[in-house]
N, C-alpha and C positions, 0 to 999 in steps of 0.2 A: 474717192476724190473725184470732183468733177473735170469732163475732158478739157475744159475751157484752161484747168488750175496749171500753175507749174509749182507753188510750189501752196501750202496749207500748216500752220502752227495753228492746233487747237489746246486752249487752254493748259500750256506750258507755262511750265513752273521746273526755273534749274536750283539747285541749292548746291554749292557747292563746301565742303568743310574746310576751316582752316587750320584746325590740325594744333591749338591754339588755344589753353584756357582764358575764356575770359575773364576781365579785370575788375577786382573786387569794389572796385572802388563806381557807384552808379551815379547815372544823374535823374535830374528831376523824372525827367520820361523813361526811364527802367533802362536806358544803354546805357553802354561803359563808354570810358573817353574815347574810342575810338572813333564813337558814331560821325560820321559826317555827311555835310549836305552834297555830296555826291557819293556815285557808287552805290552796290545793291542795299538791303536790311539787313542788318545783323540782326541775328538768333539766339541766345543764350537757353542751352536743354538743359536738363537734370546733370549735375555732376559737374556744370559752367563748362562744356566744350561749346565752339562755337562754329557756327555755322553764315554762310554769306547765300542772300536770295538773291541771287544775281539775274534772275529773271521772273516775274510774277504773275501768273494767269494770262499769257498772252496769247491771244488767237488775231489769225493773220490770215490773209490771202491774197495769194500775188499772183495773177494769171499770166497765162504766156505769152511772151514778147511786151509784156510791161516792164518797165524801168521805173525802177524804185530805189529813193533813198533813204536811208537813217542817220538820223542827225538825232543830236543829244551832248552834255557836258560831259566831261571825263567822267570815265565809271558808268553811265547811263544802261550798256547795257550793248553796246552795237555790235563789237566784236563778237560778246558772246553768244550774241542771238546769231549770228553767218557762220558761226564754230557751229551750230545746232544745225543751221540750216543745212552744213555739208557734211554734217555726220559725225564729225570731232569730237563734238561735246551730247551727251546723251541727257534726256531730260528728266527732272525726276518723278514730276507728272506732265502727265496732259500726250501729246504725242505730236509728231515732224514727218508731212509725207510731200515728195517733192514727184516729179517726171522728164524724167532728161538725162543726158549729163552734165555733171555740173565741173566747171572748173573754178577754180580757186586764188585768187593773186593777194597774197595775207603777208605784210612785213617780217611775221615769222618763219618765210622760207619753208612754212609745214612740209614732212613728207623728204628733206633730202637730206640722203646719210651721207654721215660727216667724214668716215672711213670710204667711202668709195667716189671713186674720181668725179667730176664734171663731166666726163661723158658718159660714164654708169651712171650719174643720173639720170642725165636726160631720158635715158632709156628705160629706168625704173618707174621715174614718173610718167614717161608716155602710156607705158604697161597700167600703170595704177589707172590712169584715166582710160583706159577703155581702149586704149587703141594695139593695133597689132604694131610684132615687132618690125615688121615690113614696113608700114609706114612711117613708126619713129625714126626708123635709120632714114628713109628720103627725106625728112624734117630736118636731119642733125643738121646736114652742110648751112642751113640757113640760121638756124638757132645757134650755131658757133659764131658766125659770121657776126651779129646783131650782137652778141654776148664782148666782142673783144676781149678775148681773155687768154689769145694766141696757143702760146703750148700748157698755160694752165691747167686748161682743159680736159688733161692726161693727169693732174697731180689730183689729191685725196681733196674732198674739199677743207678740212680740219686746215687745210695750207693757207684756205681764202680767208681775205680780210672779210668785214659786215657787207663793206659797197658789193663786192666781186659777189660772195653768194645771193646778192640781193640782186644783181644785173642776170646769177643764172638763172634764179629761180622767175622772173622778169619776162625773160625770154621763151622759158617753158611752157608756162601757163598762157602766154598770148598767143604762143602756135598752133595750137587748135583752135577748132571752130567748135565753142559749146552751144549746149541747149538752155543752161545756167550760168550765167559766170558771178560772184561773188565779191567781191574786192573791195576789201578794209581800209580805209586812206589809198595815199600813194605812194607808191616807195619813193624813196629818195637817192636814186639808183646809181652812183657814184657821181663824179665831177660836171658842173654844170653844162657841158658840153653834150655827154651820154642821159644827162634828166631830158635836153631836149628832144633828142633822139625819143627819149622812151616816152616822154609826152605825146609827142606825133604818132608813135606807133599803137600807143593807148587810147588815142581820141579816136581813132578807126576800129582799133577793138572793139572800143565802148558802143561804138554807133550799128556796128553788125551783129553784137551780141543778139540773141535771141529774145532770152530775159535775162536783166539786168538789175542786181541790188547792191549798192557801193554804200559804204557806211562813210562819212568821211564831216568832218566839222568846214569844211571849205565850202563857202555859199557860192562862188562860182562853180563848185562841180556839178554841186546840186541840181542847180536852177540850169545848169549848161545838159547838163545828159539825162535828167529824170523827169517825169510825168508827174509822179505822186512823191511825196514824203510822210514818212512816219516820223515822230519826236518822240525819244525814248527820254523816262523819268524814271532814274531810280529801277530799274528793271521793268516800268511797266510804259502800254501805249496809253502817253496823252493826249497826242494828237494825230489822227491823218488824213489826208486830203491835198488839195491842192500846192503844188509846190510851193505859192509865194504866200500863203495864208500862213503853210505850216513852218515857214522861213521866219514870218510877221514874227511868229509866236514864240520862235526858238530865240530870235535874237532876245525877248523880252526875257525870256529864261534867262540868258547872259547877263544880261545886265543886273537883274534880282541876285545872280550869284557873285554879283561884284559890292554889292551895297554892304 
């Protein structure tokens, strides 16, 4: 991979199974009722199990300290391409080679166990990211602090409502300083009060990040913190280039998937 890259998808291709006979009943174009005009290709093998192309021949290159976004309709394809890009999600061709460390801010709280307290996490995922235990602990006092979650902190997370693990997980991933950072939408990280809060602290995250890919359907993120965009269809790239070109083009997609 070249020195310039951070990160490189060559001709990726995910498939993932659904575990799922498909439905006898076809239509004109050879899918079952499920087909719809969003989300990957369904696959129908030998013996009608069925499979989802949630990602199809995608080569990509995002170089270092560019900020890039993906935009696309539900299903498109965003998550699962930034699951790929940090390792999560494995491809079934093509190959994912990145340079850095990457962090991660994903709605699904990835990564924190649900048996061990709020503050084993923090400490678990410090570790996972790369950092010594020495430094996570001079991180805690500030990540507790930002988190409001008082003596919670100490109980299992299985205790936390959605907001609370979504303010710790929130607070974890914006405490370092990555080489990648990754981030799917935005949380919506409890009471309008704490959104502001995490707003402000994420508009400074975003602007110091190194390289930056936010996948997120909000044209003001877009067009506010990225350079370039990519427009995911259906697991594949339709468009990329210029932010307000690939913006033109996405909203045109919306509206076609309203008619």
């Amino acid at each position: 991979m070249r020195e310039d890259l951070a990160i490189r998808l060559s001709g990726l291709t995910l498939e993932l199974p659904t575990y799922r006979r498909a439905p006898k009943r076809r239509t004109p174009n050879g899918f079952g009722s499920l087909q719809a005009s969003v989300g990957g290709r369904l696959n129908f093998s030998r013996g009608s199990e069925m499979t989802v192309t949630a990602l199809d021949d995608v080569s990509i290159d995002i170089t270092r300290g560019e900020k890039v976004g993906l935009v696309g309709l539900n299903g498109a394809g965003k998550s699962t391409m930034l699951k790929v890009m940090a390792g999560i999600l494995h491809p079934t061709r093509g190959s994912v080679e990145s340079r850095g460390r990457i962090s991660t801010l994903f709605s699904e709280s990835l990564g924190l166990k649900p048996e061990a307290t709020g503050m084993e996490n923090i400490l678990l995922s410090g570790v996972s990211l790369g950092l010594s235990h020495g430094r996570v602990r001079k991180m805690i006092p500030e990540i507790v602090e930002f988190t409001e979650l008082g003596d919670y902190i100490y109980m299992p997370l299985r205790t936390y409502s959605t907001g609370m693990r979504a303010r710790l997980a929130f607070a974890v991933a914006t405490s370092i300083d990555p080489d990648i950072l990754l981030i799917d939408e935005i949380i919506g990280a409890g009471d309008l009060r704490f959104q502001e809060k995490a707003k402000e602290r994420l508009d400074l995250f975003m602007e110091s990040a190194n390289t930056l890919v936010v996948a997120s359907q909000s044209e003001q993120i877009i067009t506010g913190f990225c350079e370039r965009a990519i427009l995911l269809e259906r697991g594949r790239v339709s468009a990329t280039g210029d932010v307000a070109e690939v913006m033109a083009e996405y909203r045109g997609t919306r509206r076609a998937s309203r008619e």
